[in-house]
Every structure is written in C-alpha cells, then in structure tokens.
N, C-alpha and C positions, 0 to 999 in steps of 0.2 A: 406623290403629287398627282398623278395621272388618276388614282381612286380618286382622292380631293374634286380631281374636276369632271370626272363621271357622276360622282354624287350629286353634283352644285347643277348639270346638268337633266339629272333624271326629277330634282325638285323644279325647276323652273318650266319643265315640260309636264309636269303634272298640273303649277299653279296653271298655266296654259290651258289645258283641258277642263279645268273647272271652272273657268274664267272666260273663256270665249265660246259663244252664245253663236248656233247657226244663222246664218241670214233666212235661210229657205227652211225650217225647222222639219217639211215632209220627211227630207231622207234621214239617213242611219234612222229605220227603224223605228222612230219617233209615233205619235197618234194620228190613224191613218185621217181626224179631221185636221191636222194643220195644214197648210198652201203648199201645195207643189209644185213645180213648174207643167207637171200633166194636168191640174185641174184648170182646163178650160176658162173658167168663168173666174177664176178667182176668189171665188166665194170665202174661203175660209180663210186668205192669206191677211196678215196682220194690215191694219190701215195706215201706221206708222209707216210703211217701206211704199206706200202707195202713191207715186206722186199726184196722178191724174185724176180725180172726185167725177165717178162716173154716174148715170139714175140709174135707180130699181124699179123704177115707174114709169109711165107714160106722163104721167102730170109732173112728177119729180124732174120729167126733161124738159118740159111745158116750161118751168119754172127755169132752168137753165138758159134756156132759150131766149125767154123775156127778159132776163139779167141781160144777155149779153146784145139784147136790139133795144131796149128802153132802159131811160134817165130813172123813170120812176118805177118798182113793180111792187104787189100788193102781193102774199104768199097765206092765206089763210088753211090753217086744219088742223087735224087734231093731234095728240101729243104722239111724236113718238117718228113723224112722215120725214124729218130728217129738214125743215124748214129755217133752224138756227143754222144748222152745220154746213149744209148747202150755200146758203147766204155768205157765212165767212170762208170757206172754201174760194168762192166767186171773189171774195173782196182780198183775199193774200191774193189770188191768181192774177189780178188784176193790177195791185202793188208789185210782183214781182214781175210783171210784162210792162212795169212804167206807164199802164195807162192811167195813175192816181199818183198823189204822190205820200197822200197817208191813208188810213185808215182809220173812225170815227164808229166807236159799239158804245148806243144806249140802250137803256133799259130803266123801266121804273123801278123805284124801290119801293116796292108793295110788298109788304108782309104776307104770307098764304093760309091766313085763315090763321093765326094765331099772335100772338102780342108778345114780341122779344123785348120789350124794353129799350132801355138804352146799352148802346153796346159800345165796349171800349176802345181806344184807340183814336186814332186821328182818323180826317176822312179816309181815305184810303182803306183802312179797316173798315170801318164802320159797314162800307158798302162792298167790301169783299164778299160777305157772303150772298148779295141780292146778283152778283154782277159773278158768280161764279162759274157759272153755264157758259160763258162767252170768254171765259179763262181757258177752260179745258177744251175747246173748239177750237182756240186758237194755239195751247201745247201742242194739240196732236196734229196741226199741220206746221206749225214754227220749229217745233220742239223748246223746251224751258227757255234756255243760254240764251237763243234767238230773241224771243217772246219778249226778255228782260230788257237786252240792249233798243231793241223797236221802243218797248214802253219807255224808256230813259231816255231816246231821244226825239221821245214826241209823234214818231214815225207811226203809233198806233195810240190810238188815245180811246180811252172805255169813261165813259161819263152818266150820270144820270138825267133821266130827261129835265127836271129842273132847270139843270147847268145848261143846254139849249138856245133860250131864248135870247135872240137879241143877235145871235151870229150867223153868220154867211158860209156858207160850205161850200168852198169852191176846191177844184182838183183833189176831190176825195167821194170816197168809198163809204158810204153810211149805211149804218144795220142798227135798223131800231127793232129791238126783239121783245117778245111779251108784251105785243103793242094793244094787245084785250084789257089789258090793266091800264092806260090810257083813256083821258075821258077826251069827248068830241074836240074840246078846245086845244086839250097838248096836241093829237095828234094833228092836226089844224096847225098848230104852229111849228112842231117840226117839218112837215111837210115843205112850210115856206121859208126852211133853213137850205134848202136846195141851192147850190151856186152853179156855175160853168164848170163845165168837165166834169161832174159828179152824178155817182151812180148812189140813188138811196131803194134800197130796201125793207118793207115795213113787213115783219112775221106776226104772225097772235094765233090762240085760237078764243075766236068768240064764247064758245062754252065752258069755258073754264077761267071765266074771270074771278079775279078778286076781292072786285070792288064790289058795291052795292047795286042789284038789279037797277038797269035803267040808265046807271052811269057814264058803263062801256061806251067809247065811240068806234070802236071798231067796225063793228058790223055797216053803221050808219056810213060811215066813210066809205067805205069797200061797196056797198050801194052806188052812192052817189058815183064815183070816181069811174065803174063800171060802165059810162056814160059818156068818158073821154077815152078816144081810138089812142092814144098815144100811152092811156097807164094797162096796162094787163094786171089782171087782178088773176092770182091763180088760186082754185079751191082745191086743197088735199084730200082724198078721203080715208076712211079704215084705210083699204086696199093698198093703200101707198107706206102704210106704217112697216116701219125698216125694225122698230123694236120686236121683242121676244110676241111671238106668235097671241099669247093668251090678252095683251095690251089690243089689239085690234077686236078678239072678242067679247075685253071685257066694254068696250067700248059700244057695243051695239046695245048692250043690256043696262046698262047703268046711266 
C-alpha cells in the first residue's frame, strides 16, 4: 500500500512540473532575455502580468496625458506607435476605476486593398475579421473568460461605424480606430455621438488609407479641430514606433 501511494505521489508531482508555468520565467536558468525582477525597466517581462500601460515615448505620454485631461483627443501616426492599444488600455483603466460605465470600439469595415466577397455567418462573423485588432487589445488586457462575460452583458460593445448614427454616448468610453478609412462626413458624425461623462478617442494614420485618394477625412478633421484649446490632437512619429525595429525604417523609405 505504502508503494501504491509513493507512486501515485511521484506521478502527480511530475504532472506538476510539467504543468506549471513560472510567473517571473528569468530564474531557474531560463533565457537570459525573459523579465526578471533585476531588469530595471522591464523591458522584456511578459505584457500579460503587466497591470499598469506605461509610454515608451515622449508623445506616447503626450497622448496619455490628453486621454486623461480631455473629453475629446485626436492620436494620429504611423503603424506600429502603439495608438490602438494605448487607447484601449485608457478605456479598461477607466471601466475599472468607474469613471465610464461601458465601453464603445468602432471601426470601419473597409476591406485592405483586396475583395473578400461575401463572408459567412451572421453579423457578428461577418465583421470578425475587420474588428480583430480591437479583440486582441482587449484579451491581452481583460484576458479571454473576462472579454466574453463584458461582451455578453453589453459592458463592452465593438460596432461598426455604420451602426453609429443616430445615438448619444453618454458615460462611456469611445475608441474609433482606423479612423483614416473614414470619410469627412462619418467622422463628423461620430464625433457628434459624444454624451456627458464620456471619453472619445479617434486613432488613424492618414497615409495608409484605404479608400480612394481624396476621400479620407482624417487629415481634414485633425486640421481643423487643431484650432480648438480643449481637443489635443496628438501626432506619432517613426520614433514612437514600439514594433520590431526594421517597421520604423521601412517607414522612412517607402
């Protein structure tokens, strides 16, 4: 009997060890680039375990900044400066401090330069795949389980700009992302979706729109708007870009 429970004990301390996964991954010997509680800055440690969304930039705080002292802020530049993720960052931080009491992510569904057809499924499909960038921004700060129950009880709602017009946003948190694919008129008309108690944020980057030269109203808006003390319009540049090194170089050249 006493082998019996030596063995039943040597298996379940083995599935143990193969099963549980370090929080801090530096020690026992692991790859000296994962987070260890000696790396200062953090740099390497997983963004999962990270509560607090801090910048890597001077304008990336710029941008913080203005989220947290104005109704309206404008986030323009190029792919990569961390403009989506920061936005919804600010917008959970702001759900879970009670100062909203949902959350509201549009986005056009503008195809990128090629023709999918029609795609299957009911809404909800349909626009999975245009509205995916604003899924995985909000797993990696909710986590999945989270994410599901918020979307199921309304407490976060992802829509497309279409679906928009005609409603009042009031005590909530708005992220209109990829707003360079927007012509002068939608953005025009989200803007005046603004209620009491709500924080809207509008990202794009003007050069890499979708639509047809001329269309965009990004740029146009972020002009004019520049012109009211109360909207901060913030411009990104390369230097701000948080992606893999060579995306900032390939950017000056192309």
């Amino acid at each position: 009997m006493a082998k019996r429970s030596m063995r039943s004990k040597s298996r379940d301390s083995a599935y143990a060890e193969e099963n549980v996964h370090p929080l801090f991954p530096g020690r026992s010997g692991q790859s000296s680039k994962a987070w260890t509680p000696h790396d200062p800055d953090g740099q390497f440690r997983d963004r999962k375990y990270v509560k607090n969304v801090r910048a890597m930039s001077e304008a990336q705080q710029q941008f913080m900044d203005a989220i947290d002292g104005q109704s309206v802020v404008l986030a323009l530049g190029p792919a990569g400066t961390g403009k989506t993720y920061l936005a919804i960052a600010k917008a959970v931080e702001a759900l879970e401090a009670g100062k909203v009491s949902r959350i509201v992510l549009s986005r056009p569904a503008v195809e990128a330069g090629e023709s999918l057809g029609f795609l299957p499924g009911d809404l909800t499909e349909k626009l999975a795949p245009y509205l995916r960038p604003l899924y995985d921004a909000l797993t990696e700060r909710l986590g999945t389980k989270r994410l599901k129950q918020m979307l199921a009880d309304g407490i976060i709602e992802i829509a497309p700009v279409a679906y928009m017009r005609g409603r009042t946003l009031s005590e909530c948190f708005v992220v209109i992302d990829e707003a360079q694919n927007c012509t002068y008129t939608q953005i025009k008309m989200l803007l005046t979706r603004l209620g009491w108690r709500s924080t809207m944020v509008l990202t794009g980057d003007p050069d890499q729109t979708d639509l047809l030269p001329g269309i965009s109203g990004l740029a146009d808006i972020a002009n004019k708007l520049e012109r009211v003390p109360e909207i901060p319009v913030v411009r990104l540049a390369e230097g701000d870009i948080v992606r893999h090194p060579l995306v900032a170089s390939m950017l000056t050249v192309l």
